[in-house]
Z-matrix of the N, CA and C atoms (Angstrom, degrees):
N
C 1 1.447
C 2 1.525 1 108.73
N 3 1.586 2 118.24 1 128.91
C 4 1.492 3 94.86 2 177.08
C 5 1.140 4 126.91 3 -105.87
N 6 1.229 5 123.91 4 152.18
C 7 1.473 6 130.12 5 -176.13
C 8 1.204 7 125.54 6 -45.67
N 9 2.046 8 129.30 7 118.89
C 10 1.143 9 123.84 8 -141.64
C 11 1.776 10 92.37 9 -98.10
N 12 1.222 11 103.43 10 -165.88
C 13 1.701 12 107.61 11 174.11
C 14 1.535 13 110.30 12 -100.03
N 15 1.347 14 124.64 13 167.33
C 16 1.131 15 113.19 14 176.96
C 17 1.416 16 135.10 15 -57.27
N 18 1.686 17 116.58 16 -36.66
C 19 1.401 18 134.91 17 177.18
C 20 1.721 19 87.98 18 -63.37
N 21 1.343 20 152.67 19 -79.02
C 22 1.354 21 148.27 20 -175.69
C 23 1.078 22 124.46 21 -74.80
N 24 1.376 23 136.17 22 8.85
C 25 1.908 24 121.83 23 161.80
C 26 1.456 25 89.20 24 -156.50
N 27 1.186 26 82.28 25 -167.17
C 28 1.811 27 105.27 26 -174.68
C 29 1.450 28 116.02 27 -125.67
N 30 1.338 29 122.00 28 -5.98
C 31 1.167 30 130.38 29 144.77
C 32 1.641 31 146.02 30 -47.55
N 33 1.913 32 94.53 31 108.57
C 34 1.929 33 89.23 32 -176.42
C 35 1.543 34 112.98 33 -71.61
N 36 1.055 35 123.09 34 165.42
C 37 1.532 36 123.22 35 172.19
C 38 1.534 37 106.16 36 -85.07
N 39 1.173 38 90.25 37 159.38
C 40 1.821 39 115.90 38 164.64
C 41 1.507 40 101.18 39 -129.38
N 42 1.611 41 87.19 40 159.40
C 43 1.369 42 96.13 41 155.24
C 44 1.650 43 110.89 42 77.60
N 45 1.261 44 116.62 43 -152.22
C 46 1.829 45 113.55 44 170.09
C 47 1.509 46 102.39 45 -88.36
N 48 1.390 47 126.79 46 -0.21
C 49 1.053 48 104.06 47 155.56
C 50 1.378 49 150.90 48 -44.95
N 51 1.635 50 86.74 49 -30.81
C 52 1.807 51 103.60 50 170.28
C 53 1.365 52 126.18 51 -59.11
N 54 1.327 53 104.23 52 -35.90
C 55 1.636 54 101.62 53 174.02
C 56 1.382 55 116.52 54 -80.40
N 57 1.601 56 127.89 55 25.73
C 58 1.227 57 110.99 56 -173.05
C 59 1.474 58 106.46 57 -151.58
N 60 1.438 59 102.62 58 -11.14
C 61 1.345 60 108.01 59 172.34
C 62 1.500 61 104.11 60 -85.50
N 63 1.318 62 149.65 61 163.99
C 64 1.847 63 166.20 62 43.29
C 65 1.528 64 113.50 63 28.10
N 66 1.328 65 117.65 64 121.05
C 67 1.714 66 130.86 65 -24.90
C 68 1.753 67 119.17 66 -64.15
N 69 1.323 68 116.16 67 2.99
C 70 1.363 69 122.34 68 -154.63
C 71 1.768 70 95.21 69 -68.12
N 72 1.163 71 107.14 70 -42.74
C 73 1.517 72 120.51 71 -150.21
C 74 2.471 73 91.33 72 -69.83
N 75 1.231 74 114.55 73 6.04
C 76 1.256 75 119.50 74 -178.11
C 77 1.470 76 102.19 75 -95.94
N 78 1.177 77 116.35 76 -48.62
C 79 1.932 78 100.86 77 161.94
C 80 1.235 79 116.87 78 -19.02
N 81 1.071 80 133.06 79 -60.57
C 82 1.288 81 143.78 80 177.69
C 83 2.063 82 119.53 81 -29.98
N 84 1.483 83 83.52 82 -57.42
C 85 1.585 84 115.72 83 -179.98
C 86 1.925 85 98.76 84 -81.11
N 87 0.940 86 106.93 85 -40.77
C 88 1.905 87 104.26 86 -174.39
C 89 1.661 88 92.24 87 -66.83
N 90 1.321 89 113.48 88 -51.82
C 91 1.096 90 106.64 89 -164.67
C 92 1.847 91 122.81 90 -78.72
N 93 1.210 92 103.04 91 -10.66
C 94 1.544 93 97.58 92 155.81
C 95 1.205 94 139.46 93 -94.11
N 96 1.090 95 111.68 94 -23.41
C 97 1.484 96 132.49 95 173.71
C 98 1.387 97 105.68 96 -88.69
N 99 1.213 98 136.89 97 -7.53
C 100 1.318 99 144.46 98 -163.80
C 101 1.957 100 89.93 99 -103.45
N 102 1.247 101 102.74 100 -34.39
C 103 1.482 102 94.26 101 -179.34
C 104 1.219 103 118.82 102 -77.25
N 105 1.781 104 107.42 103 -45.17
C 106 1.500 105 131.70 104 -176.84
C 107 1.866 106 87.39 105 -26.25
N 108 1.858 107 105.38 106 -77.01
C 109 1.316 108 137.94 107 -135.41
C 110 2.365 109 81.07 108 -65.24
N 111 0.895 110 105.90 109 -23.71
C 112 2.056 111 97.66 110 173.84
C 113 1.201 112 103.73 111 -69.65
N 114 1.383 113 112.12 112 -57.72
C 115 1.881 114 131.41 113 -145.15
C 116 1.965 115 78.98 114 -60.63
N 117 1.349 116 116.48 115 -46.55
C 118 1.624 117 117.93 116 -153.22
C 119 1.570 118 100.60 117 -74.98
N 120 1.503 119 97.31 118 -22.71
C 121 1.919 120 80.99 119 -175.12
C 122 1.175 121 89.26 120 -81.70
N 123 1.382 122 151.32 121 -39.90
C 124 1.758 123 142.10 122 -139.98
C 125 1.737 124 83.07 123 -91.38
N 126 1.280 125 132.63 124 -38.37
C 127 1.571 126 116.71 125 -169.97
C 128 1.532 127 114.96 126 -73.86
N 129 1.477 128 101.98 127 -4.07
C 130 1.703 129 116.87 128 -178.65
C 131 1.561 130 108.86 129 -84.66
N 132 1.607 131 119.52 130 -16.92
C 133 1.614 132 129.06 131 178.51
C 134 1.845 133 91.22 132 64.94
N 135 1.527 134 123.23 133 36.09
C 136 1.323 135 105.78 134 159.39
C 137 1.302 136 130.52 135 35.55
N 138 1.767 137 113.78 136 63.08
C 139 1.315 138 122.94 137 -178.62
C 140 1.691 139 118.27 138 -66.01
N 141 1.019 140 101.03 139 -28.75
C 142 1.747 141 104.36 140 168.65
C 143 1.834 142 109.68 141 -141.49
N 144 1.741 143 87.32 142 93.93
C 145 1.680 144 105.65 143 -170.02
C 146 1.681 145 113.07 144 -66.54
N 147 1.554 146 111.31 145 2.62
C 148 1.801 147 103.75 146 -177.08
C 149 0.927 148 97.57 147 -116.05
N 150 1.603 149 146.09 148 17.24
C 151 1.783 150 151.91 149 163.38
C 152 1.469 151 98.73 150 -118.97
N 153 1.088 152 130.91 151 -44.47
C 154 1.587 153 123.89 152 -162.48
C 155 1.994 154 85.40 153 -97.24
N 156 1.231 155 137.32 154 -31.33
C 157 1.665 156 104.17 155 -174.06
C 158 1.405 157 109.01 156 -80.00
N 159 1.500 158 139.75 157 12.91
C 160 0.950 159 162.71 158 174.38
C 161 1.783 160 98.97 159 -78.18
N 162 1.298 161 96.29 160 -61.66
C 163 1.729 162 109.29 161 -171.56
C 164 1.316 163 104.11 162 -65.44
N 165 1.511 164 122.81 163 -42.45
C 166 1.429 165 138.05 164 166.62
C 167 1.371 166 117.17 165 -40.37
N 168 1.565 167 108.90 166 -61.76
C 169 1.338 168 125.63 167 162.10
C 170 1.497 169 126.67 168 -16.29
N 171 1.451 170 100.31 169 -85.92
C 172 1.527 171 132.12 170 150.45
C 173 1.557 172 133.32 171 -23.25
N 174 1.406 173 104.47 172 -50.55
C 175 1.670 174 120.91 173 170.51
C 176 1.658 175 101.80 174 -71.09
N 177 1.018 176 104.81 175 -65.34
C 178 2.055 177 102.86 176 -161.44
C 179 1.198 178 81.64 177 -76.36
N 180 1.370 179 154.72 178 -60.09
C 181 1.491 180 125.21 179 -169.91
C 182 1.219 181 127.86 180 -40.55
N 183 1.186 182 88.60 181 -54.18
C 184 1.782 183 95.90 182 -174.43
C 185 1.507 184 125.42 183 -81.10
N 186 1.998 185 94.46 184 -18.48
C 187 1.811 186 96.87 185 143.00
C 188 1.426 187 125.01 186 -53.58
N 189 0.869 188 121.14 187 -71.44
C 190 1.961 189 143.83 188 173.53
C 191 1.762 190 100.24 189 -17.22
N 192 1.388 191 84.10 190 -62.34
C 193 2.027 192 93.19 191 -177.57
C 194 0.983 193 123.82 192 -59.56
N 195 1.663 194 119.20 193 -52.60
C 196 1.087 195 148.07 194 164.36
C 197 1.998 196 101.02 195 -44.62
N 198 0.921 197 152.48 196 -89.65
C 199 1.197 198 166.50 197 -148.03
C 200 1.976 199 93.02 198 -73.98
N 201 0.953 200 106.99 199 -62.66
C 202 1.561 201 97.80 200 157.97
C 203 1.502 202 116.21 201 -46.41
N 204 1.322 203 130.75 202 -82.41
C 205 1.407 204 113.86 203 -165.70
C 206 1.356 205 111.45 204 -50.87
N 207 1.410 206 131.96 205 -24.39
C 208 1.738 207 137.64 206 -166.62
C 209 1.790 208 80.75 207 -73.05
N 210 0.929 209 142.45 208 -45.70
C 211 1.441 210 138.67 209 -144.97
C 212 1.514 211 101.55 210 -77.65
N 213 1.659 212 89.55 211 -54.11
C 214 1.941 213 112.32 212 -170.60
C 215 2.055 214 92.64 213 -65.31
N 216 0.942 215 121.17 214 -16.34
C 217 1.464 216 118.13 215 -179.29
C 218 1.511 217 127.54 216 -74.51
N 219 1.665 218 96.46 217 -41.56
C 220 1.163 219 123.71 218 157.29
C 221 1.193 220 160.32 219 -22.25
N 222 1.809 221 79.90 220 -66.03
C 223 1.359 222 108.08 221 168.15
C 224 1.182 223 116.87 222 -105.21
N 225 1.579 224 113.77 223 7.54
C 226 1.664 225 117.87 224 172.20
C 227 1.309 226 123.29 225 59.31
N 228 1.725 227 106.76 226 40.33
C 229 1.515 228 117.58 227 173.02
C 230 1.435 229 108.80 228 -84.50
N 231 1.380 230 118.38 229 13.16
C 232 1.708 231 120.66 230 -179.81
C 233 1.397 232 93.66 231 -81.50
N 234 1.456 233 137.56 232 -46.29
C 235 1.520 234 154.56 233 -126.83
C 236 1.592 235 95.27 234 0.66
N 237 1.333 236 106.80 235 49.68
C 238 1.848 237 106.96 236 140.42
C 239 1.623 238 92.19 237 68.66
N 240 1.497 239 127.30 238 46.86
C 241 1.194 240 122.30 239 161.50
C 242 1.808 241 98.05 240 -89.15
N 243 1.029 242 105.12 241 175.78
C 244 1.557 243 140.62 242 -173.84
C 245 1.616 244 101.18 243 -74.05
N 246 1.723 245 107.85 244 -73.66
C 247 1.376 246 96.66 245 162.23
C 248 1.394 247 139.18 246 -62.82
N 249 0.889 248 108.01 247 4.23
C 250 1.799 249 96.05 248 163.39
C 251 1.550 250 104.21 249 -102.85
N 252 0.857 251 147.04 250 50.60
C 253 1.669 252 161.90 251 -176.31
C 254 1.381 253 102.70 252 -136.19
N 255 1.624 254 108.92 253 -62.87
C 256 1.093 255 96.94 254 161.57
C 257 1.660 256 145.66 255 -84.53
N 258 1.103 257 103.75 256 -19.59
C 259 1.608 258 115.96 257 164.10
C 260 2.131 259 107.52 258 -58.57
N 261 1.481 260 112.76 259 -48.79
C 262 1.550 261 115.92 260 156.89
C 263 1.882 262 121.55 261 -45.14
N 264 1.468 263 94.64 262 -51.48
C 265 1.768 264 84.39 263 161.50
C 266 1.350 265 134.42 264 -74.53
N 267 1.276 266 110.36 265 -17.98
C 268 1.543 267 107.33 266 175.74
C 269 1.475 268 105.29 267 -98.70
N 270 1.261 269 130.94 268 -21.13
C 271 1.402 270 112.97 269 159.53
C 272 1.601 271 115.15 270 -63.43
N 273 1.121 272 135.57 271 -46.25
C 274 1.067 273 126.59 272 -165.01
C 275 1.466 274 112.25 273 -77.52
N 276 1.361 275 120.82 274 -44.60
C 277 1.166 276 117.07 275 155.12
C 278 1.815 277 129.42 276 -31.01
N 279 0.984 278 106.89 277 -81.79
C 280 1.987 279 123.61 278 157.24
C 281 1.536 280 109.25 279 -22.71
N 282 1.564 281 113.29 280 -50.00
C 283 1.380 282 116.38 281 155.55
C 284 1.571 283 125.23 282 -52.70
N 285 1.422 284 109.57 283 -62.97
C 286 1.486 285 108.54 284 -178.31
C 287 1.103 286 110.69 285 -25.52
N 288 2.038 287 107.36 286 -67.49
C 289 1.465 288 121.24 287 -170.20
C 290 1.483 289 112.56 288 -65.78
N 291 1.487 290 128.23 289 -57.10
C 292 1.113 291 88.81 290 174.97
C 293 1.878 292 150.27 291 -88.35
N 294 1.465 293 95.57 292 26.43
C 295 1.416 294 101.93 293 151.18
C 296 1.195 295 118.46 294 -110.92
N 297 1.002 296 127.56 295 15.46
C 298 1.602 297 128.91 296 142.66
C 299 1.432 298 127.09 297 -51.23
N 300 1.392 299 98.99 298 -30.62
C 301 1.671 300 132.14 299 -154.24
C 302 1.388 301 85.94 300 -80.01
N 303 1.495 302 104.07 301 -68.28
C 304 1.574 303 123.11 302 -139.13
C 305 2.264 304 90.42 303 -80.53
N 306 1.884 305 110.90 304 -39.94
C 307 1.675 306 93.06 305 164.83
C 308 1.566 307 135.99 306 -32.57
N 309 1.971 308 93.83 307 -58.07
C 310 1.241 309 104.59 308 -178.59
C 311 1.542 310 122.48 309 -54.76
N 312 1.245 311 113.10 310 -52.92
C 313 1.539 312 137.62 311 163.71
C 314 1.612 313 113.40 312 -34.55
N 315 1.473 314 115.78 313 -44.33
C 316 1.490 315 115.61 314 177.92
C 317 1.068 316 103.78 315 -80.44
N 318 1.254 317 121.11 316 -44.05
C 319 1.743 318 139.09 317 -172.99
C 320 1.978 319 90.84 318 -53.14
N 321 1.041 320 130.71 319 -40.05
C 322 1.103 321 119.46 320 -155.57
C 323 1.966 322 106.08 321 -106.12
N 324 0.880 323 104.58 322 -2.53
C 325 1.916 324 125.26 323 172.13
C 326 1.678 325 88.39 324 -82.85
N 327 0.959 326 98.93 325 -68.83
C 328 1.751 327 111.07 326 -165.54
C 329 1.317 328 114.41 327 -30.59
N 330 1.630 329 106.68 328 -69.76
C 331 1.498 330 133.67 329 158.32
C 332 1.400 331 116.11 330 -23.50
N 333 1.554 332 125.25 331 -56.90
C 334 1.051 333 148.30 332 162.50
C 335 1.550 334 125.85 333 -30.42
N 336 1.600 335 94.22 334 -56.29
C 337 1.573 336 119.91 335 -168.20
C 338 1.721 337 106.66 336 -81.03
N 339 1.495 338 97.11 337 -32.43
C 340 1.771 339 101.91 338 165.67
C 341 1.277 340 111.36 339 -26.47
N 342 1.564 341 121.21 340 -69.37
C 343 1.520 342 110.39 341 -152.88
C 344 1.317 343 101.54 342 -77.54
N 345 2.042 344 120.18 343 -39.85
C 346 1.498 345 80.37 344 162.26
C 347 1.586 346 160.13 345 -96.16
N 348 1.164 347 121.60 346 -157.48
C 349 1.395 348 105.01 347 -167.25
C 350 2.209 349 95.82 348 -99.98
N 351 1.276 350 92.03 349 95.90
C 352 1.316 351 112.43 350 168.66
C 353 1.197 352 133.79 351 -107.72
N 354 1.544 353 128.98 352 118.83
C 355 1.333 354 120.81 353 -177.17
C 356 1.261 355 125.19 354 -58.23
N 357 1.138 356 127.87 355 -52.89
C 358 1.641 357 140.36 356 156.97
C 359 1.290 358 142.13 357 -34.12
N 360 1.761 359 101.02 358 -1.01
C 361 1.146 360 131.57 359 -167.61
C 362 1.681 361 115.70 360 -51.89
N 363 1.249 362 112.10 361 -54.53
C 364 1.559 363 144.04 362 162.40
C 365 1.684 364 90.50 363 -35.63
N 366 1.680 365 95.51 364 -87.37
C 367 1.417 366 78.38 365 -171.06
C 368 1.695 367 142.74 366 -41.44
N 369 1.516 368 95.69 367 -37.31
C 370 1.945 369 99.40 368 162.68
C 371 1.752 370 121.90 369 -36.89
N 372 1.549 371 79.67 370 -43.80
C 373 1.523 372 105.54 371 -167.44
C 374 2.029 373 93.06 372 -54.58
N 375 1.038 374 77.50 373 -78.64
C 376 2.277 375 77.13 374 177.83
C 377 0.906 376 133.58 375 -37.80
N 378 1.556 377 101.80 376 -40.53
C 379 1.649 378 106.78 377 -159.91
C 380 2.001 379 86.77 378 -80.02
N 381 0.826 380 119.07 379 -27.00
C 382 1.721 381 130.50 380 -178.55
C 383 1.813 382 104.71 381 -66.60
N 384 1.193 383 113.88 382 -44.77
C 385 1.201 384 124.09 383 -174.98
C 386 1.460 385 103.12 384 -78.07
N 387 1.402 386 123.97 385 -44.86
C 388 1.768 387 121.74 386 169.73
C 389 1.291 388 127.45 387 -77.02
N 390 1.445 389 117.13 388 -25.83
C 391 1.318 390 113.34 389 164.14
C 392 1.842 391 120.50 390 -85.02
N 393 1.414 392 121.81 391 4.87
C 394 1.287 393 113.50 392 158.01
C 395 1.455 394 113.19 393 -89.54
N 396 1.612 395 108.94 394 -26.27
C 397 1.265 396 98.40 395 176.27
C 398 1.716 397 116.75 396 -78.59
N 399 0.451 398 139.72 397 16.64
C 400 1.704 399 162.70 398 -112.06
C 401 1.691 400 86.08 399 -159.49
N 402 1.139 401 114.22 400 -115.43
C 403 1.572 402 121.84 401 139.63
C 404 1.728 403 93.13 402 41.08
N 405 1.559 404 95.52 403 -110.25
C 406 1.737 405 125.26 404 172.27
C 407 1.519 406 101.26 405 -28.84
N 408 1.695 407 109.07 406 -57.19
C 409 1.910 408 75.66 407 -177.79
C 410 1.240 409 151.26 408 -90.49
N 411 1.618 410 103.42 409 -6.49
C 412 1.184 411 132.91 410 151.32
C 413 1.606 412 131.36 411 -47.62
N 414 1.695 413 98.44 412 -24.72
C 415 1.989 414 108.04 413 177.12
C 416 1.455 415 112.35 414 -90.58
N 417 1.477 416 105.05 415 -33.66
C 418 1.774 417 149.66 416 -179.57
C 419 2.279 418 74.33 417 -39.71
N 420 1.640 419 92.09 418 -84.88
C 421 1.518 420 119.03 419 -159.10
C 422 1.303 421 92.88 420 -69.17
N 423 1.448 422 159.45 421 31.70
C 424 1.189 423 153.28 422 178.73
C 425 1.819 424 93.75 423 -138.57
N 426 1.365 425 126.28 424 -39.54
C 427 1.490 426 119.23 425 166.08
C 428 1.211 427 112.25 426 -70.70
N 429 1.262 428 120.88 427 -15.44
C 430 1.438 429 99.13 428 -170.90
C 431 1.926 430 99.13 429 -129.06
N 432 1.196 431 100.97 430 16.21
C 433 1.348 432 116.57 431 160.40
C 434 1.815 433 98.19 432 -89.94
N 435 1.508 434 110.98 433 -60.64
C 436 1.371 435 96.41 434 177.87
C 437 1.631 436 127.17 435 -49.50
N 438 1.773 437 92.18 436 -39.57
C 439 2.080 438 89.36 437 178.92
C 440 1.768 439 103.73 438 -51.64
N 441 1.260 440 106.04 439 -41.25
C 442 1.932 441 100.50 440 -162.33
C 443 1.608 442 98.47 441 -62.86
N 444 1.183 443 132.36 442 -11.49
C 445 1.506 444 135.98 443 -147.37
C 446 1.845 445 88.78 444 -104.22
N 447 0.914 446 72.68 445 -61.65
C 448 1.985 447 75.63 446 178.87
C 449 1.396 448 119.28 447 -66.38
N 450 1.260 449 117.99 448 -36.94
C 451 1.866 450 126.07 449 173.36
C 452 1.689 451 80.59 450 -56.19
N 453 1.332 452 131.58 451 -64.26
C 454 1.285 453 132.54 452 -162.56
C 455 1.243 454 125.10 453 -43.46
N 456 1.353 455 111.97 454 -61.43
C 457 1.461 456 125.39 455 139.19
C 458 1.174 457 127.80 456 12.59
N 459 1.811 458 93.87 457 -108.95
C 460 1.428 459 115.53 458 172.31
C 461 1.531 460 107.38 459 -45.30
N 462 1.292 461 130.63 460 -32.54
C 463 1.482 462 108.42 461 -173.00
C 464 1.244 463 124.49 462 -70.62
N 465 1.652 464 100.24 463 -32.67
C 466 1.640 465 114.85 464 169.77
C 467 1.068 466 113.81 465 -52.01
N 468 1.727 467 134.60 466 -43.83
C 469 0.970 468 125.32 467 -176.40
C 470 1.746 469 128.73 468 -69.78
N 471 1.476 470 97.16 469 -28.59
C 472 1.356 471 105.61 470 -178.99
C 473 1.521 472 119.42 471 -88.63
N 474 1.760 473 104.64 472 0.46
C 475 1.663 474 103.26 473 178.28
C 476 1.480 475 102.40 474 -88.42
């Protein structure tokens, strides 16, 4: 049987399915841009280390998790229980928000660093520009982590 998308089943993928199914196939995208948005704060030498190790925080964590569950997906250690549907929505969710946290937070160093004359400036500039997009795909994969959660749901109830 093959693995449906989130808007039509309740089924996670295994296998290469992951890269081809919706929202699954965004791991992919979290997880590169999720690195980009680390590599850019550490090439910045962390001009204000108690707002940006926060952002630090946030990025390699939610790399680590992120790159773990893509792995655990893979290899189809979910075998299509219930809780890992929901353990997938509340990670991604928890993600959304806290790189929401950690955008605004860079977004507001950055701002900061404008008036002065900083070399690293650029880099703020990116790592700000990849972690909102980052941000976006993490809420992207948390709505439509929630639709698969609720199709899930309701099906339980009606079997």
């Amino acid at each position: 049987m093959a693995t449906r998308t989130a808007s039509g089943g309740r089924r996670l993928p295994r296998g290469s399915a992951v890269f081809t199914t919706f929202p699954d196939l965004l791991f992919i995208f979290e997880f590169a841009f999720g690195g980009l948005v680390w590599i850019l704060i550490l090439l910045t030498q962390v001009p204000v280390p108690l707002v940006q190790g926060w952002v630090l925080f946030v990025s390699v964590s939610c790399f680590i998790v992120t790159t773990l569950l893509l792995f655990l997906y893979i290899v189809g250690a979910h075998k299509n229980w219930n809780f890992w549907i929901t353990l997938d929505t509340a990670y991604h969710c928890l993600a959304a928000l806290f790189y929401f946290s950690a955008s605004a937070l860079e977004t507001l160093v950055t701002i900061g660093l404008q008036d002065d004359i900083h070399k690293h400036y650029s880099e703020n500039i990116s790592a700000v520009v990849f972690s909102i997009i980052v941000t976006l795909l993490y809420m992207v994969h948390a709505v439509f982590s929630l639709i698969r959660c609720k199709v899930s749901y309701r099906n339980r109830e009606h079997s």
